[in-house]
N, CA, C and O atoms as a GROMACS GRO file, in nm:
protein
  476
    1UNK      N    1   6.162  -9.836 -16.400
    1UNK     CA    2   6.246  -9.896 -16.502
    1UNK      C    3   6.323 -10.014 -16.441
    1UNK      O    4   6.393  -9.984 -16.345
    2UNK      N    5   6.324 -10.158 -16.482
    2UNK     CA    6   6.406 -10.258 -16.443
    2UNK      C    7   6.546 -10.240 -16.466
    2UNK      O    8   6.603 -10.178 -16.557
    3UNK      N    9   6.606 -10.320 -16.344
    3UNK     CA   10   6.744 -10.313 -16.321
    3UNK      C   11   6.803 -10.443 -16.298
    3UNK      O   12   6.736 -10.545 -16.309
    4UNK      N   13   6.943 -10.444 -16.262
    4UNK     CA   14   6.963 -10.550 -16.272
    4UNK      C   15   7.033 -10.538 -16.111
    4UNK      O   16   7.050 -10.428 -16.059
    5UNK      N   17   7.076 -10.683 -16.032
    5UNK     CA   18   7.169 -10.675 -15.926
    5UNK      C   19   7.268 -10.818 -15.963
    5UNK      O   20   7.209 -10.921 -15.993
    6UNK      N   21   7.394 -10.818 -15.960
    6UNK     CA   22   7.436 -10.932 -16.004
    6UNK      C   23   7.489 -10.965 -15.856
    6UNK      O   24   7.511 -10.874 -15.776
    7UNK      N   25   7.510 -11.118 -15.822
    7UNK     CA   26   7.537 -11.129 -15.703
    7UNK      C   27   7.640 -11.220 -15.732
    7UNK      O   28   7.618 -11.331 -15.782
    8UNK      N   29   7.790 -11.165 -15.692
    8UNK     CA   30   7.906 -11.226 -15.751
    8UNK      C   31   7.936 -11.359 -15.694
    8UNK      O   32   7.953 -11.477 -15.725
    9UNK      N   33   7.933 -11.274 -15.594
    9UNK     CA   34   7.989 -11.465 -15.520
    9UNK      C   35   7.911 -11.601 -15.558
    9UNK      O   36   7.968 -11.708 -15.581
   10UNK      N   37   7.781 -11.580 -15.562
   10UNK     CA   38   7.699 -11.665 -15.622
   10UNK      C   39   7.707 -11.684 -15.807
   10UNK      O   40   7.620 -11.700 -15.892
   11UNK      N   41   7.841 -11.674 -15.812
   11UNK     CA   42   7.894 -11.748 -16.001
   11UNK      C   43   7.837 -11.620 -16.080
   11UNK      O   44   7.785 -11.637 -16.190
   12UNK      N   45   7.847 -11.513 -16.032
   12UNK     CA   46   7.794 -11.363 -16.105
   12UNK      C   47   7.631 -11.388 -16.169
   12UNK      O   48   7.588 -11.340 -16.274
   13UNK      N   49   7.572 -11.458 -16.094
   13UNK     CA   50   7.460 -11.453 -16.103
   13UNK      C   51   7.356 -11.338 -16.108
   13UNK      O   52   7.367 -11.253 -16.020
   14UNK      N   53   7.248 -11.323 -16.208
   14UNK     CA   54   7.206 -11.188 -16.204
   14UNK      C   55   7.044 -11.230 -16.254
   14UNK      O   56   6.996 -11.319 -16.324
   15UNK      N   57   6.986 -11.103 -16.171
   15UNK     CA   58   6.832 -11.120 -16.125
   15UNK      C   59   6.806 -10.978 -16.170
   15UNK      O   60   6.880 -10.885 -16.137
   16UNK      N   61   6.702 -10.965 -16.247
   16UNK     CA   62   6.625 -10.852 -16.307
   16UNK      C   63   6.515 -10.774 -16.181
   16UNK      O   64   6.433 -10.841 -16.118
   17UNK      N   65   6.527 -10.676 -16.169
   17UNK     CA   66   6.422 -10.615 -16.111
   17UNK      C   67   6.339 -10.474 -16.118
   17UNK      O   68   6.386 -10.362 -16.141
   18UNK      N   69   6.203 -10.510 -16.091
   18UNK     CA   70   6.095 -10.427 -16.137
   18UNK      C   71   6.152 -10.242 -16.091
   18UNK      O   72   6.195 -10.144 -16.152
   19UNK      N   73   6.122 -10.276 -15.959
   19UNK     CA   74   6.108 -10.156 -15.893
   19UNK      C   75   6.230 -10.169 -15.782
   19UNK      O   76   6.273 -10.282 -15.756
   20UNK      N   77   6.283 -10.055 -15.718
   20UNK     CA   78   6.301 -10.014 -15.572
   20UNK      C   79   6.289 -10.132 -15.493
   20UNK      O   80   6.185 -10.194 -15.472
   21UNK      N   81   6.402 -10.160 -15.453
   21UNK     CA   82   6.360 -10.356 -15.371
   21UNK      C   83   6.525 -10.351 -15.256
   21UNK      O   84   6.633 -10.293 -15.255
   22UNK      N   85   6.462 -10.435 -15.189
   22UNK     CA   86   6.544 -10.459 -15.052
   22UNK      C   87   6.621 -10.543 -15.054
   22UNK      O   88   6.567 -10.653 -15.066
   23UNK      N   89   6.809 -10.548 -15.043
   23UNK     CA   90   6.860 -10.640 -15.125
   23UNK      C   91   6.878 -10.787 -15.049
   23UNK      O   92   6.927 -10.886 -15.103
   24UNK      N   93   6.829 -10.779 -14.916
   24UNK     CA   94   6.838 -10.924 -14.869
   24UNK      C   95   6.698 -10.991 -14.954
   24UNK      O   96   6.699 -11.077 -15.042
   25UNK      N   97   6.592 -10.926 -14.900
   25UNK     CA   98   6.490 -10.998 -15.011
   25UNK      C   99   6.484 -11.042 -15.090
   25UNK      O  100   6.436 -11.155 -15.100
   26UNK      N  101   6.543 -10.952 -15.212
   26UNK     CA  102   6.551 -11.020 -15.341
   26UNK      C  103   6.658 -11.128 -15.334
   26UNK      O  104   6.662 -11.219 -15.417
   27UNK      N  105   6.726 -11.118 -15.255
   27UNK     CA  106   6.828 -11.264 -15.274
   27UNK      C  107   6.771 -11.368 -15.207
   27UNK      O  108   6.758 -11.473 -15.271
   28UNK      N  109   6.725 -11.363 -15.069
   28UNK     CA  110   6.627 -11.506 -15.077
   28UNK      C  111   6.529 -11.519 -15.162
   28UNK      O  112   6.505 -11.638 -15.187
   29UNK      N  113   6.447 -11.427 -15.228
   29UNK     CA  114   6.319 -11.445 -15.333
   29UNK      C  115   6.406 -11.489 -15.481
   29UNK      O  116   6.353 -11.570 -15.558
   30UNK      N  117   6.554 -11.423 -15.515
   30UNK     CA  118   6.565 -11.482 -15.626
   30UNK      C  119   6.695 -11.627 -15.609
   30UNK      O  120   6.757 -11.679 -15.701
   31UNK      N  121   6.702 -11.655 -15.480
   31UNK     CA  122   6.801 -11.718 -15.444
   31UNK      C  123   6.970 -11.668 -15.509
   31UNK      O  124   7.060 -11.735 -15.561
   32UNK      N  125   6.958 -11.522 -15.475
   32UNK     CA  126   7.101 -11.476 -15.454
   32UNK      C  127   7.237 -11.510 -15.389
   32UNK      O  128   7.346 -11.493 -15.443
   33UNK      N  129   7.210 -11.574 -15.234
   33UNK     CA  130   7.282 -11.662 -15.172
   33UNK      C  131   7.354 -11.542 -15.050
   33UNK      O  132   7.450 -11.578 -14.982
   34UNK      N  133   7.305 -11.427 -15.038
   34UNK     CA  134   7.355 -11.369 -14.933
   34UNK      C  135   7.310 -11.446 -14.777
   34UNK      O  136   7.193 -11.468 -14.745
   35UNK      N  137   7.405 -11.471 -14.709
   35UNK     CA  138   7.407 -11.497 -14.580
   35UNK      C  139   7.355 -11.393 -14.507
   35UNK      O  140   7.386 -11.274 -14.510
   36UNK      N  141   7.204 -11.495 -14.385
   36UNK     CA  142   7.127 -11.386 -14.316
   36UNK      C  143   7.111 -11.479 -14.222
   36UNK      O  144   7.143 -11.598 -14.228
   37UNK      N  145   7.044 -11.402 -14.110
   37UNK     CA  146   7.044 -11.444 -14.003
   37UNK      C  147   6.881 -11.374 -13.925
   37UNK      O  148   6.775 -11.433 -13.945
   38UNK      N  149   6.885 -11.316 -13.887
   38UNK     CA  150   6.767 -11.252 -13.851
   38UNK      C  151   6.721 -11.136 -13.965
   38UNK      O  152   6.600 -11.120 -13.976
   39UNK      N  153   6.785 -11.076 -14.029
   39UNK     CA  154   6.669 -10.989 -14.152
   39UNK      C  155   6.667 -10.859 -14.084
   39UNK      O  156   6.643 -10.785 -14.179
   40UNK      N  157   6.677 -10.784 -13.983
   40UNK     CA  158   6.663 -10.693 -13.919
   40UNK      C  159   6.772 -10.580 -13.868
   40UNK      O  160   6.749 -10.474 -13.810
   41UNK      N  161   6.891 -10.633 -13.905
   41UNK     CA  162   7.006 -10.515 -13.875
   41UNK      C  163   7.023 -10.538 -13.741
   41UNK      O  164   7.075 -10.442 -13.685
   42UNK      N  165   6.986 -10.674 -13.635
   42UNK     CA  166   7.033 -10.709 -13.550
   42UNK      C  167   7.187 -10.754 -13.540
   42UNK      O  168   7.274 -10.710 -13.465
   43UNK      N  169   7.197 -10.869 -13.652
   43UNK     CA  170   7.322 -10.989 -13.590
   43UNK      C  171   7.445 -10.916 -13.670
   43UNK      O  172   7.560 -10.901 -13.630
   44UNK      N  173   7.393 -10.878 -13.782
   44UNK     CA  174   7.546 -10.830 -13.916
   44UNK      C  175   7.565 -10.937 -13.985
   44UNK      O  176   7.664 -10.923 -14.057
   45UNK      N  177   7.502 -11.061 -13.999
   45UNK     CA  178   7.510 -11.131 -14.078
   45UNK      C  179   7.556 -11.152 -14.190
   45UNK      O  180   7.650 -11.214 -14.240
   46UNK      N  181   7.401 -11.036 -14.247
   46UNK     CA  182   7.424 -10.984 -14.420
   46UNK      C  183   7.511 -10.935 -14.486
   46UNK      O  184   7.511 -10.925 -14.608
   47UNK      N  185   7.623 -10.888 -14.385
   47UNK     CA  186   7.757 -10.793 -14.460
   47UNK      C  187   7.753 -10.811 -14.569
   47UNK      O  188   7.734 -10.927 -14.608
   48UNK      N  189   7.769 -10.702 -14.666
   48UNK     CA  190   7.800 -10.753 -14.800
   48UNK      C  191   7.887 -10.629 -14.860
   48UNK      O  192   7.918 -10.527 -14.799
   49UNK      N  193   7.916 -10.658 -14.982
   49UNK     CA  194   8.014 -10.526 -15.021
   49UNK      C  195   7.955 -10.497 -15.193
   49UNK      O  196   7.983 -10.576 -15.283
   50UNK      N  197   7.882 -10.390 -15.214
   50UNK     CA  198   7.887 -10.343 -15.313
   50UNK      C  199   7.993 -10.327 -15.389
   50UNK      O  200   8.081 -10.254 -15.345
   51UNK      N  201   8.008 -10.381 -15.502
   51UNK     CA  202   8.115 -10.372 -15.578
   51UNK      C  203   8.072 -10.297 -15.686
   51UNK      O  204   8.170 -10.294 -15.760
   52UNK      N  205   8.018 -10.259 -15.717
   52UNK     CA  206   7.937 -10.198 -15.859
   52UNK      C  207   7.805 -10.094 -15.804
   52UNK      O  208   7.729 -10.142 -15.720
   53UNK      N  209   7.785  -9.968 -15.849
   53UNK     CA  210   7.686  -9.904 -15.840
   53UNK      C  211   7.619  -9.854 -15.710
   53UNK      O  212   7.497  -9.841 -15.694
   54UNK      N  213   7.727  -9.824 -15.607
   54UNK     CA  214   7.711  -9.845 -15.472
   54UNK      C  215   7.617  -9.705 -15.451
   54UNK      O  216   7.543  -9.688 -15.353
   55UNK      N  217   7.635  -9.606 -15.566
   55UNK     CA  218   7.524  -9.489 -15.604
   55UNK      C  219   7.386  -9.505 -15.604
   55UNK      O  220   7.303  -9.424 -15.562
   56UNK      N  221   7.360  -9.637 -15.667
   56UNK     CA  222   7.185  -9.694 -15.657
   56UNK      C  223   7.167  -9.776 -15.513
   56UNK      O  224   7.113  -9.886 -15.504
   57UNK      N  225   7.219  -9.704 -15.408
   57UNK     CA  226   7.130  -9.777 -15.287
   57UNK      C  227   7.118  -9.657 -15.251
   57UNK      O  228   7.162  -9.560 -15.312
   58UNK      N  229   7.025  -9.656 -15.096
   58UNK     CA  230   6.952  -9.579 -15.034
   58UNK      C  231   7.084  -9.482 -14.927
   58UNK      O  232   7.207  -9.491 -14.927
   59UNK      N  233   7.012  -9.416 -14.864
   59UNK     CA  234   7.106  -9.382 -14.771
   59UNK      C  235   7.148  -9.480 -14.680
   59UNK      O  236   7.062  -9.565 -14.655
   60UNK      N  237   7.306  -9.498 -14.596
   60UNK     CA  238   7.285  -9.537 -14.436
   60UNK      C  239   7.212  -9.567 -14.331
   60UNK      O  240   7.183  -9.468 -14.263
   61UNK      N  241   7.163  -9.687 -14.287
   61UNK     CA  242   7.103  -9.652 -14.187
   61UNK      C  243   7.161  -9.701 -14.055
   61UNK      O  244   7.249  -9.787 -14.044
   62UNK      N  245   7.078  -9.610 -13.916
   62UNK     CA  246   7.178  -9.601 -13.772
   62UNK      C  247   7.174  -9.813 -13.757
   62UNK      O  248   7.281  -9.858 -13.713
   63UNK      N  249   7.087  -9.901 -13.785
   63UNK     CA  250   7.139 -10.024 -13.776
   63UNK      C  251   7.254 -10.053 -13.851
   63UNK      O  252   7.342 -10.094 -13.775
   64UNK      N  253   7.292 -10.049 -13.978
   64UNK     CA  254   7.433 -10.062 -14.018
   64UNK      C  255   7.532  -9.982 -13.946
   64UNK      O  256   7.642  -9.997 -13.999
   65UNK      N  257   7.534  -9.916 -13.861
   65UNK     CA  258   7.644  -9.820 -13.760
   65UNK      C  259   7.658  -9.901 -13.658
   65UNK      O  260   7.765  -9.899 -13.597
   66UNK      N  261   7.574  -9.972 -13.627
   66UNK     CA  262   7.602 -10.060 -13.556
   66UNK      C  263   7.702 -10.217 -13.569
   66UNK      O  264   7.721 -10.303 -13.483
   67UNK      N  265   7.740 -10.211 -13.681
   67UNK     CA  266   7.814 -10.348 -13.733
   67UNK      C  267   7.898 -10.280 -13.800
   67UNK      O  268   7.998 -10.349 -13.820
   68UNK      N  269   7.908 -10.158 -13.854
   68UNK     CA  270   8.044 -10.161 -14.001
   68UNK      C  271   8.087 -10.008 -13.943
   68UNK      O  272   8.014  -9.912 -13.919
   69UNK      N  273   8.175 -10.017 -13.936
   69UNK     CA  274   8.278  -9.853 -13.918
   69UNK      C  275   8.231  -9.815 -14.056
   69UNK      O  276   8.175  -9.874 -14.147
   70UNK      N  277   8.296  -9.637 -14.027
   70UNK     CA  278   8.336  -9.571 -14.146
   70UNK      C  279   8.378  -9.640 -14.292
   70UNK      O  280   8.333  -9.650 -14.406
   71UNK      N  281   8.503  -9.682 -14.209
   71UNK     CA  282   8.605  -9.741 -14.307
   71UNK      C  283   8.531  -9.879 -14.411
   71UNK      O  284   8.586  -9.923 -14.512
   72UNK      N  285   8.410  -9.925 -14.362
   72UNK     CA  286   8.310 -10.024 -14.389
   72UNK      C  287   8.250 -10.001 -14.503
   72UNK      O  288   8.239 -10.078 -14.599
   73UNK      N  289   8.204  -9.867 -14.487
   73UNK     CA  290   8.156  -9.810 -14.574
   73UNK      C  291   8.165  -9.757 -14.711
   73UNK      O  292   8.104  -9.768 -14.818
   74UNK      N  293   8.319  -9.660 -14.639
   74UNK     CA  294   8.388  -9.595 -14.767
   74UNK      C  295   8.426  -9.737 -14.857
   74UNK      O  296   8.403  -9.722 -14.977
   75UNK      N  297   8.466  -9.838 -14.828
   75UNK     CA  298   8.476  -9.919 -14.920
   75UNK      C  299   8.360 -10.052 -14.958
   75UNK      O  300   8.384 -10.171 -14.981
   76UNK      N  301   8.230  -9.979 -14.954
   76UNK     CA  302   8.111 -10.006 -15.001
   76UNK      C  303   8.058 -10.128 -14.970
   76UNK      O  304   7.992 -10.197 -15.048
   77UNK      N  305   8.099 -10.169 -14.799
   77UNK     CA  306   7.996 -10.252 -14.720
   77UNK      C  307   7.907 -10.176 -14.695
   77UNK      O  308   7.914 -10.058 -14.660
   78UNK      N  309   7.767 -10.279 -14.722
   78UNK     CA  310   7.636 -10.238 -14.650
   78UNK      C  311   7.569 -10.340 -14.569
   78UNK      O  312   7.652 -10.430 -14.552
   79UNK      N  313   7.484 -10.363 -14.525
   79UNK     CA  314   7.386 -10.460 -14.439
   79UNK      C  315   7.302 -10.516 -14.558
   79UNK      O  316   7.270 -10.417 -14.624
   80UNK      N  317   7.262 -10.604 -14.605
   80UNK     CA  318   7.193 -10.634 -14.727
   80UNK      C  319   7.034 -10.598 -14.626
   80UNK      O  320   6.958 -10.520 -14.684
   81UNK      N  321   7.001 -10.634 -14.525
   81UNK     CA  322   6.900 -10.628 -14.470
   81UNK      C  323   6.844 -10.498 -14.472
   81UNK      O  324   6.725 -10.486 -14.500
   82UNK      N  325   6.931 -10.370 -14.438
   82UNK     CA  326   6.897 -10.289 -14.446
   82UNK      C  327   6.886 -10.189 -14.583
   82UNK      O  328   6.816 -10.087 -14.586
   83UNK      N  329   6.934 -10.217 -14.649
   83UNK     CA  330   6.970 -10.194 -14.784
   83UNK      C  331   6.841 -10.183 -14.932
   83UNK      O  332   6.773 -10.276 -14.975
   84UNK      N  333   6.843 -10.056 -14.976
   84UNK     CA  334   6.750 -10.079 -15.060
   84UNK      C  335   6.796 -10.022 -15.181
   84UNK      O  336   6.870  -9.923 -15.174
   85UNK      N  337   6.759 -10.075 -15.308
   85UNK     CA  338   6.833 -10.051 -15.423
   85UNK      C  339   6.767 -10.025 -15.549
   85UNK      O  340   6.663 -10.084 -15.575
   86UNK      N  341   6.825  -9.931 -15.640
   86UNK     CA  342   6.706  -9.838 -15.705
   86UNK      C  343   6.751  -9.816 -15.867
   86UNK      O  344   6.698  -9.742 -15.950
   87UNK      N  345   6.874  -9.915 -15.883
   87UNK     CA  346   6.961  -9.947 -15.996
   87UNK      C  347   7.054 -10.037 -16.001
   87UNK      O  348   7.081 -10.117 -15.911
   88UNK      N  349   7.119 -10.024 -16.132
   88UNK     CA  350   7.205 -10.176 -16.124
   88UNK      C  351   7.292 -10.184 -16.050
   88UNK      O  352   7.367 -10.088 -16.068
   89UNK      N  353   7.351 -10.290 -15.920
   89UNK     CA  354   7.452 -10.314 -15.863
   89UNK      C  355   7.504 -10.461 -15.878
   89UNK      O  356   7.432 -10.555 -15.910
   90UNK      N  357   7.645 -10.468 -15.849
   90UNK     CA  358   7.705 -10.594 -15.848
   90UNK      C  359   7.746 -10.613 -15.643
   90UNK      O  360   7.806 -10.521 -15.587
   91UNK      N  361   7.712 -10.707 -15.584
   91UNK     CA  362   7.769 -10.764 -15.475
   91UNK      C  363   7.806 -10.868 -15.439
   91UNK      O  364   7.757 -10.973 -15.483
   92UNK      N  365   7.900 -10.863 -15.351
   92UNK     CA  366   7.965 -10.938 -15.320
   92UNK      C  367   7.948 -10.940 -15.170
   92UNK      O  368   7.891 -10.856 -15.101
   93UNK      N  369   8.041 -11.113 -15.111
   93UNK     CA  370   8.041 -11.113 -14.963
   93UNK      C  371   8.102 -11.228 -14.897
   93UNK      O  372   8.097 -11.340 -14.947
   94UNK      N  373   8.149 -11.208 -14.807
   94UNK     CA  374   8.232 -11.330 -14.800
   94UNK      C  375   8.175 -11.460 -14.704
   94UNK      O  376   8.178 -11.450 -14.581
   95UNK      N  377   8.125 -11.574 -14.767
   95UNK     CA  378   8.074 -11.674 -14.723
   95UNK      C  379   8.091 -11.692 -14.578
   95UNK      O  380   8.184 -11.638 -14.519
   96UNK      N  381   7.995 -11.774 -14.511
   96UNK     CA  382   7.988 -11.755 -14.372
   96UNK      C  383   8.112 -11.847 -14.336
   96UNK      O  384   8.192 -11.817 -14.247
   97UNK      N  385   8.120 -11.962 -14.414
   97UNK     CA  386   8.232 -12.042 -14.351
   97UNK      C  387   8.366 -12.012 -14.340
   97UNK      O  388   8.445 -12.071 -14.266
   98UNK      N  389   8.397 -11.895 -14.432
   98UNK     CA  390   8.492 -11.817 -14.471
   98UNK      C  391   8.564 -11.712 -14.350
   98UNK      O  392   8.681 -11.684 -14.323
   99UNK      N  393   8.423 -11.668 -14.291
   99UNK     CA  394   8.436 -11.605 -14.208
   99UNK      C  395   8.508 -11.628 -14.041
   99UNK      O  396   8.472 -11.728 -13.980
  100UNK      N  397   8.592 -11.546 -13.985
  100UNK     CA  398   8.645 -11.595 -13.869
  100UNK      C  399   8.509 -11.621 -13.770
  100UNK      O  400   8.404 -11.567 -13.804
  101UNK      N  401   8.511 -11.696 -13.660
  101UNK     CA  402   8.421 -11.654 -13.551
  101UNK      C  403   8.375 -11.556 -13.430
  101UNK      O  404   8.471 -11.541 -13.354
  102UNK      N  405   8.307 -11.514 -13.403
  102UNK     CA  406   8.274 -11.422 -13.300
  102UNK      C  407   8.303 -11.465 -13.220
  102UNK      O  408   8.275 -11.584 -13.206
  103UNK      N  409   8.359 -11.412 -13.142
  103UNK     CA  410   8.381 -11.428 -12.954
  103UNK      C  411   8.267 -11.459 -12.902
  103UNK      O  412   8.168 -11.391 -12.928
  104UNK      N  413   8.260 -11.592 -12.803
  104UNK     CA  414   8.128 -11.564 -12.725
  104UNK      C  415   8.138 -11.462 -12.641
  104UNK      O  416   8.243 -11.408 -12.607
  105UNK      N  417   7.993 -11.426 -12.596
  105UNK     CA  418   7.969 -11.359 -12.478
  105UNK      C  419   8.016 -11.474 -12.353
  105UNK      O  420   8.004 -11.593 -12.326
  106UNK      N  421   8.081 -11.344 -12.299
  106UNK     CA  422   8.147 -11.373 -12.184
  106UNK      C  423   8.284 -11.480 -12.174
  106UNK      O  424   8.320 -11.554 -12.083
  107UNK      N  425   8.346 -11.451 -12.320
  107UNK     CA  426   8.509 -11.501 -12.364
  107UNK      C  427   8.654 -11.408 -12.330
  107UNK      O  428   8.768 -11.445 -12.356
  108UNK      N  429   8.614 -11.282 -12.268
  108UNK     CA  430   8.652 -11.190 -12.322
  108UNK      C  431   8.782 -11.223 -12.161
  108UNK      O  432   8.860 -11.131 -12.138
  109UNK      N  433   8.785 -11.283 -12.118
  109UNK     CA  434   8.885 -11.299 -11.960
  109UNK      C  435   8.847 -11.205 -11.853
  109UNK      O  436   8.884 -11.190 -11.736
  110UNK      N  437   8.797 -11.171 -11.897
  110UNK     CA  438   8.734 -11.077 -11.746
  110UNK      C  439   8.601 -11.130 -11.682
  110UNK      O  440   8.490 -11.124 -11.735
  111UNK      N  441   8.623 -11.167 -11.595
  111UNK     CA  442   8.475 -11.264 -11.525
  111UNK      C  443   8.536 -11.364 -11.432
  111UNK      O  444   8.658 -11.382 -11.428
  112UNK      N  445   8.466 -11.419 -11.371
  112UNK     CA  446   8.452 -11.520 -11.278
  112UNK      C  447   8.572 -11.652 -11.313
  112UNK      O  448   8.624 -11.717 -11.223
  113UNK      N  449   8.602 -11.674 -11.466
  113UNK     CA  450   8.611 -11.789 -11.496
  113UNK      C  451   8.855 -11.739 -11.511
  113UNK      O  452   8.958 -11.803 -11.530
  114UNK      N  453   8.814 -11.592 -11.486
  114UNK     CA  454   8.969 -11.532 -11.470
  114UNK      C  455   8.991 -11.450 -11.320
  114UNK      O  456   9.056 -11.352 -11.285
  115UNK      N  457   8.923 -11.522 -11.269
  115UNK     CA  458   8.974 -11.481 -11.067
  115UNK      C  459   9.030 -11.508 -11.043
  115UNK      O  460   9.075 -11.598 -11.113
  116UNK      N  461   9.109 -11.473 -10.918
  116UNK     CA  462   9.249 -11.558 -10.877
  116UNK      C  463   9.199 -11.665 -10.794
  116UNK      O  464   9.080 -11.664 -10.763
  117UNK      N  465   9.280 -11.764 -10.752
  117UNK     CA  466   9.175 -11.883 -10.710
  117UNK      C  467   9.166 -11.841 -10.539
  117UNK      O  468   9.248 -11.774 -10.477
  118UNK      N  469   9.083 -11.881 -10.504
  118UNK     CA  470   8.999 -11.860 -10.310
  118UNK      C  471   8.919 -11.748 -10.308
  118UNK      O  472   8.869 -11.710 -10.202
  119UNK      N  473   8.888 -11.653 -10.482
  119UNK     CA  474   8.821 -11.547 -10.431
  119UNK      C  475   8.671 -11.603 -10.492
  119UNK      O  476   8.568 -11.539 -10.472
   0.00000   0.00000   0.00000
């Protein structure tokens, strides 16, 4: 039975779908506008937050444990990458530019570049 996913941030834009579908996919296939990066539950890119119908996705999976606490959850972030959806939802997410930046690797003051000096 078709469903719908509306993708808010993108002007509540909304895309009809057939079957059972993967929600980063359908947003590059229907140009949804979720921010991705690798597709794989590597980077966390996809963060996104179910706002609507957070009942029609799949279970958890151990790659989203890797980017979103508990607390991520209970208030209905998922990984769009990992994410598969089986009824109507509304999401949301907050634009990449929006977003603060990651620390590089090896920012963190502990290393070579925070020695005391002659060592």
């Amino acid at each position: 039975m078709p469903f719908s996913i509306t993708f808010v941030t993108n002007d509540n834009k909304v895309v009809s779908v057939a079957e059972k579908a993967n929600l980063l996919r359908t947003s590059i296939r229907e140009k949804g506008g979720i921010p991705f990066k690798c597709g794989a539950g590597i980077c966390g890119t996809c963060k996104c937050k179910i706002e609507q119908g957070l009942e029609n996705t799949d279970a958890i999976k151990d790659r989203e444990r890797n980017h979103l606490s508990e607390a991520d959850f209970a208030a209905g972030h998922r990984m769009a990458c990992q994410t598969f959806v089986h009824g109507d939802i509304a999401v949301s997410w907050i634009p990449l530019a929006l977003r603060p930046p990651k620390p590089a690797a090896g920012t963190s003051g502990s290393g070579p570049a925070s020695a005391p000096p002659g060592q």
